[in-house]
C-alpha positions as CSV (number, residue, x, y, z in Angstrom):
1,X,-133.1,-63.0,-66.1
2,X,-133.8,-64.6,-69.7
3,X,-129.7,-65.4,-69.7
4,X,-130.3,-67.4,-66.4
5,X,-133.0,-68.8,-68.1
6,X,-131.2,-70.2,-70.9
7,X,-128.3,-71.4,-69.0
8,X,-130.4,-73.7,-66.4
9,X,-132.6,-74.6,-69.4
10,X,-129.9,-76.6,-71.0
11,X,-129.5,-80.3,-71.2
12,X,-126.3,-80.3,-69.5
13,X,-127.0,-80.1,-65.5
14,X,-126.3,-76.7,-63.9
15,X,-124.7,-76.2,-60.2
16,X,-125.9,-72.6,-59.0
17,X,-123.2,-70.7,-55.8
18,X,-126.0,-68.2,-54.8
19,X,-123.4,-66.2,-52.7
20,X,-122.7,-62.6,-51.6
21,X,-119.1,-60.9,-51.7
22,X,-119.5,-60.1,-48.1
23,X,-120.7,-63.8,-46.9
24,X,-117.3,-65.9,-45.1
25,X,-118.7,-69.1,-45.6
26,X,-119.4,-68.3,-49.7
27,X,-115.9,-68.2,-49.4
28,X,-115.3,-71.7,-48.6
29,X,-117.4,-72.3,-51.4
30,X,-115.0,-71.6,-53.8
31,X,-112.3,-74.1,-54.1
32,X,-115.0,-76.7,-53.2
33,X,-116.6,-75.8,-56.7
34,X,-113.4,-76.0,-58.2
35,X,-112.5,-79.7,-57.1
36,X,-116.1,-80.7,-58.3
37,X,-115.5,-78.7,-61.7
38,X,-112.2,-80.6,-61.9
39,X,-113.9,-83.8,-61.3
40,X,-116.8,-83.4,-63.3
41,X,-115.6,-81.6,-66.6
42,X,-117.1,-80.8,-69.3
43,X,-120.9,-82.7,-67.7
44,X,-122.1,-80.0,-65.3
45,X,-121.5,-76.2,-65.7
46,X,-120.8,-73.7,-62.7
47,X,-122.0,-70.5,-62.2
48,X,-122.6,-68.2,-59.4
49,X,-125.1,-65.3,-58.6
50,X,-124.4,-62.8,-56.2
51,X,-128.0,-62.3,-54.1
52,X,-127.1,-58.6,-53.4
53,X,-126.9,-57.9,-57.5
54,X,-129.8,-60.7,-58.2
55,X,-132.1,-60.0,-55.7
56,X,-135.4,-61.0,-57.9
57,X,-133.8,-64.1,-59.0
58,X,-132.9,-64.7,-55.6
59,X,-136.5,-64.0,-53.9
60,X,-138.1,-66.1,-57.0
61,X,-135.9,-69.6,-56.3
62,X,-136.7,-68.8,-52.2
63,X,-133.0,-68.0,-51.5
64,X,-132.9,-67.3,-47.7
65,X,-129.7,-67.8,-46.4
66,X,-126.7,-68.1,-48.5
67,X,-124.3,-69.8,-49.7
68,X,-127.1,-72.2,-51.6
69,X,-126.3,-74.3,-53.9
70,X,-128.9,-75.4,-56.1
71,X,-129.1,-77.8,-59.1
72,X,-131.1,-77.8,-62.4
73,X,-131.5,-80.4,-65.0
74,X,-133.4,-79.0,-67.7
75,X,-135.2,-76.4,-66.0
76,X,-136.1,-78.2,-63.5
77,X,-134.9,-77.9,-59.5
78,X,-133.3,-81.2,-58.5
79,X,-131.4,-80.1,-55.3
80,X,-131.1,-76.8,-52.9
81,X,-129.3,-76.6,-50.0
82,X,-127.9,-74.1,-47.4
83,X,-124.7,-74.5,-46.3
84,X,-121.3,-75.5,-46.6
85,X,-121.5,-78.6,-48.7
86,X,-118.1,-81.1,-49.2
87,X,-117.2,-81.6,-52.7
88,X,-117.8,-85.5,-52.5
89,X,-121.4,-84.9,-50.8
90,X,-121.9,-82.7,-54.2
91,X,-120.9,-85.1,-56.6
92,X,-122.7,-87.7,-55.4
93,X,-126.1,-85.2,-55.3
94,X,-125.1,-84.4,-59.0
95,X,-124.9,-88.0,-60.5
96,X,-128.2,-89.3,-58.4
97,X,-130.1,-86.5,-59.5
């Protein structure tokens, strides 16, 4: 948990895929990260938790249905939503936060 810590304390914004292996739309989550990594570079950084192998990190940020995607700045929650989100919709979310 002190890793995750670290990572979404960073200055650089962080873009959290709370997913699980067995979850279809998670799925679709995938390349949709990867056109907003190839968009945004090297000013957001990716990762992704699996809720089945994280499940206190996923209770303690309210995760209830999956995929989420939340974003931190600094610590700091700036967006969390459910769902399936387009890769436009995210970079837009990302830049106004």
């Amino acid at each position: 948990m002190n890793n995750f810590n670290d990572i979404i304390n960073d200055s650089k914004p962080v873009l959290v895929d709370f997913y699980a292996d067995w979850c279809q739309p998670c799925k679709m989550v995938a390349p949709i990260l990867e056109e907003v990594k190839t968009e945004m570079g090297d000013k957001l950084r990716i990762i992704k938790i699996n809720v089945d192998k994280n499940q206190q990190l996923a209770s303690k940020y309210g995760i209830r249905s999956i995929p989420t995607l939340m974003l931190f700045k600094q610590g700091a929650v700036k967006f969390s939503q459910a769902g399936v989100i387009p890769a436009n919709e995210i970079i837009k979310i990302i830049a106004n936060s």
